[in-house]
N, C-alpha and C positions, 0 to 999 in steps of 0.2 A: 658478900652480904649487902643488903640494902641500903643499909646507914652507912654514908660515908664519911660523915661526924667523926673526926678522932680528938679524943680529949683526954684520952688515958695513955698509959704506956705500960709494958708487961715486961719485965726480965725475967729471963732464965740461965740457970748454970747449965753449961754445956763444958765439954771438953774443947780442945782446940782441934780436934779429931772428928768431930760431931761436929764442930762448926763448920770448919773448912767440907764436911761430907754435905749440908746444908746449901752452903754457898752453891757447891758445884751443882747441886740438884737446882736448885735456883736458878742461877746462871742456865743450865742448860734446857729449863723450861722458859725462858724470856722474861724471869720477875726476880724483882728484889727479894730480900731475903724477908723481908716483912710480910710482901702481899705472898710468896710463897709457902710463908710457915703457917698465915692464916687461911689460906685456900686449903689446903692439907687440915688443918685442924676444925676449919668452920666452913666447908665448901657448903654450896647454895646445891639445889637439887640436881637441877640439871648439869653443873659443872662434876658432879658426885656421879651422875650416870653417865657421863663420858667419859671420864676416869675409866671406869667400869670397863667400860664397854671397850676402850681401847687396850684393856688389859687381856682383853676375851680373844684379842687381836692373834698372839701371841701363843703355839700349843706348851710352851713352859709355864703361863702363868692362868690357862684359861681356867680351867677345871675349880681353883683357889675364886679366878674371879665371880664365876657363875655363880659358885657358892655363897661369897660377897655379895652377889646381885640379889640375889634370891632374899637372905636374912636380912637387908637392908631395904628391901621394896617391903617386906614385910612390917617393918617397923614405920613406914612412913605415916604422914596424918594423909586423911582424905585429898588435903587441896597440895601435898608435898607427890603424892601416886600421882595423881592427872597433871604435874609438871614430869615428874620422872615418865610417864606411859608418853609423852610429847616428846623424849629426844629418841632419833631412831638413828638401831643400828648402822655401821658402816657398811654397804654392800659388798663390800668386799669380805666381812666376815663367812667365814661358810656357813652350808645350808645349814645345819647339824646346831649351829649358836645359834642362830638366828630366829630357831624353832625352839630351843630350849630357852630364848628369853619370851615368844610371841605365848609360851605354854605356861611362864611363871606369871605373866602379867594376866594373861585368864582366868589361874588359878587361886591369883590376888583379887580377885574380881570376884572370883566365888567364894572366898574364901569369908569377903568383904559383906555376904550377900546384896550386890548389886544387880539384882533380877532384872530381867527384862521388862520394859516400858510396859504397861497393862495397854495400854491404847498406841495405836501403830502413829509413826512420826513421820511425814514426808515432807522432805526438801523443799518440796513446792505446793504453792496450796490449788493451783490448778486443777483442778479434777479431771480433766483431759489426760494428762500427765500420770496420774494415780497406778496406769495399768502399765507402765512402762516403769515406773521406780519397783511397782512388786514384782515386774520381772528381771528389771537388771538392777538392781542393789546386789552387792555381795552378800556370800551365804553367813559373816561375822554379823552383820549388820542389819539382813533380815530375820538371825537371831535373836536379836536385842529388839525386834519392832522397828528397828528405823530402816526408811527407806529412802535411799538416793542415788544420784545416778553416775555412774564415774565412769564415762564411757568418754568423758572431755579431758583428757589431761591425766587421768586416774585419779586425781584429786577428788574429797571427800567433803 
């Protein structure tokens, strides 16, 4: 969370069973058992979408997490989506994830009605330049009206 302020304090009853399962989980992600129980309970977007995402990792636990990905990008606010659409998959995930998250995050996007720009957007205001961005921008991106040129780096 953003506020680092701490001026409260929260207990809870747990068992000694639940604790020490707590600890270990804690421990074995590199946090105390405080900033662990609150990352888990209160995680921030993008900590929320690697979570995620590293669970997709996994063929035991993908299937549950996709689903998780799915009802949770749905539920976001507009500026909470354009942080979660910002963390990107692990490359290593396979093709198969990595298209079933590239297809939810479209789908949120239409679902969202975020239309396409009415007036075309280029990278550069050169006019020179104009016929080279509408021929090599990607086909997401000359979708949407924008146009730029990622032929440096692949960068966007």
């Amino acid at each position: 969370m953003a506020d680092s302020t701490k001026a409260g304090q929260l207990q809870i009853r747990v068992s000694a069973r639940e604790k020490a399962a707590i600890q270990a989980a804690a421990r074995r992600a590199g946090m105390d058992m405080s900033s662990y129980v609150l990352a888990r309970v209160l995680p921030d977007v993008e900590t929320r979408a690697s979570v995620l995402l590293g669970r997709m990792a996994s063929p035991d636990t993908r299937k549950l997490a996709l689903a998780e990905f799915s009802s949770w990008l749905n539920d976001l606010s507009g500026a909470e989506f354009e942080q979660a659409a910002r963390v990107a998959p692990a490359r290593t995930l396979p093709d198969e994830v990595r298209n079933y998250l590239a297809a939810m995050v479209e789908l949120t996007c239409a679902r969202r009605q975020v239309a396409p720009l009415r007036q075309p957007l280029f990278a550069s205001e050169l006019i020179g330049l104009r016929l080279h961005l509408l021929t090599k921008s990607p086909a997401p991106f000359r979708r949407r009206n924008l146009f730029v040129d990622t032929s440096v780096g692949g960068q966007v």
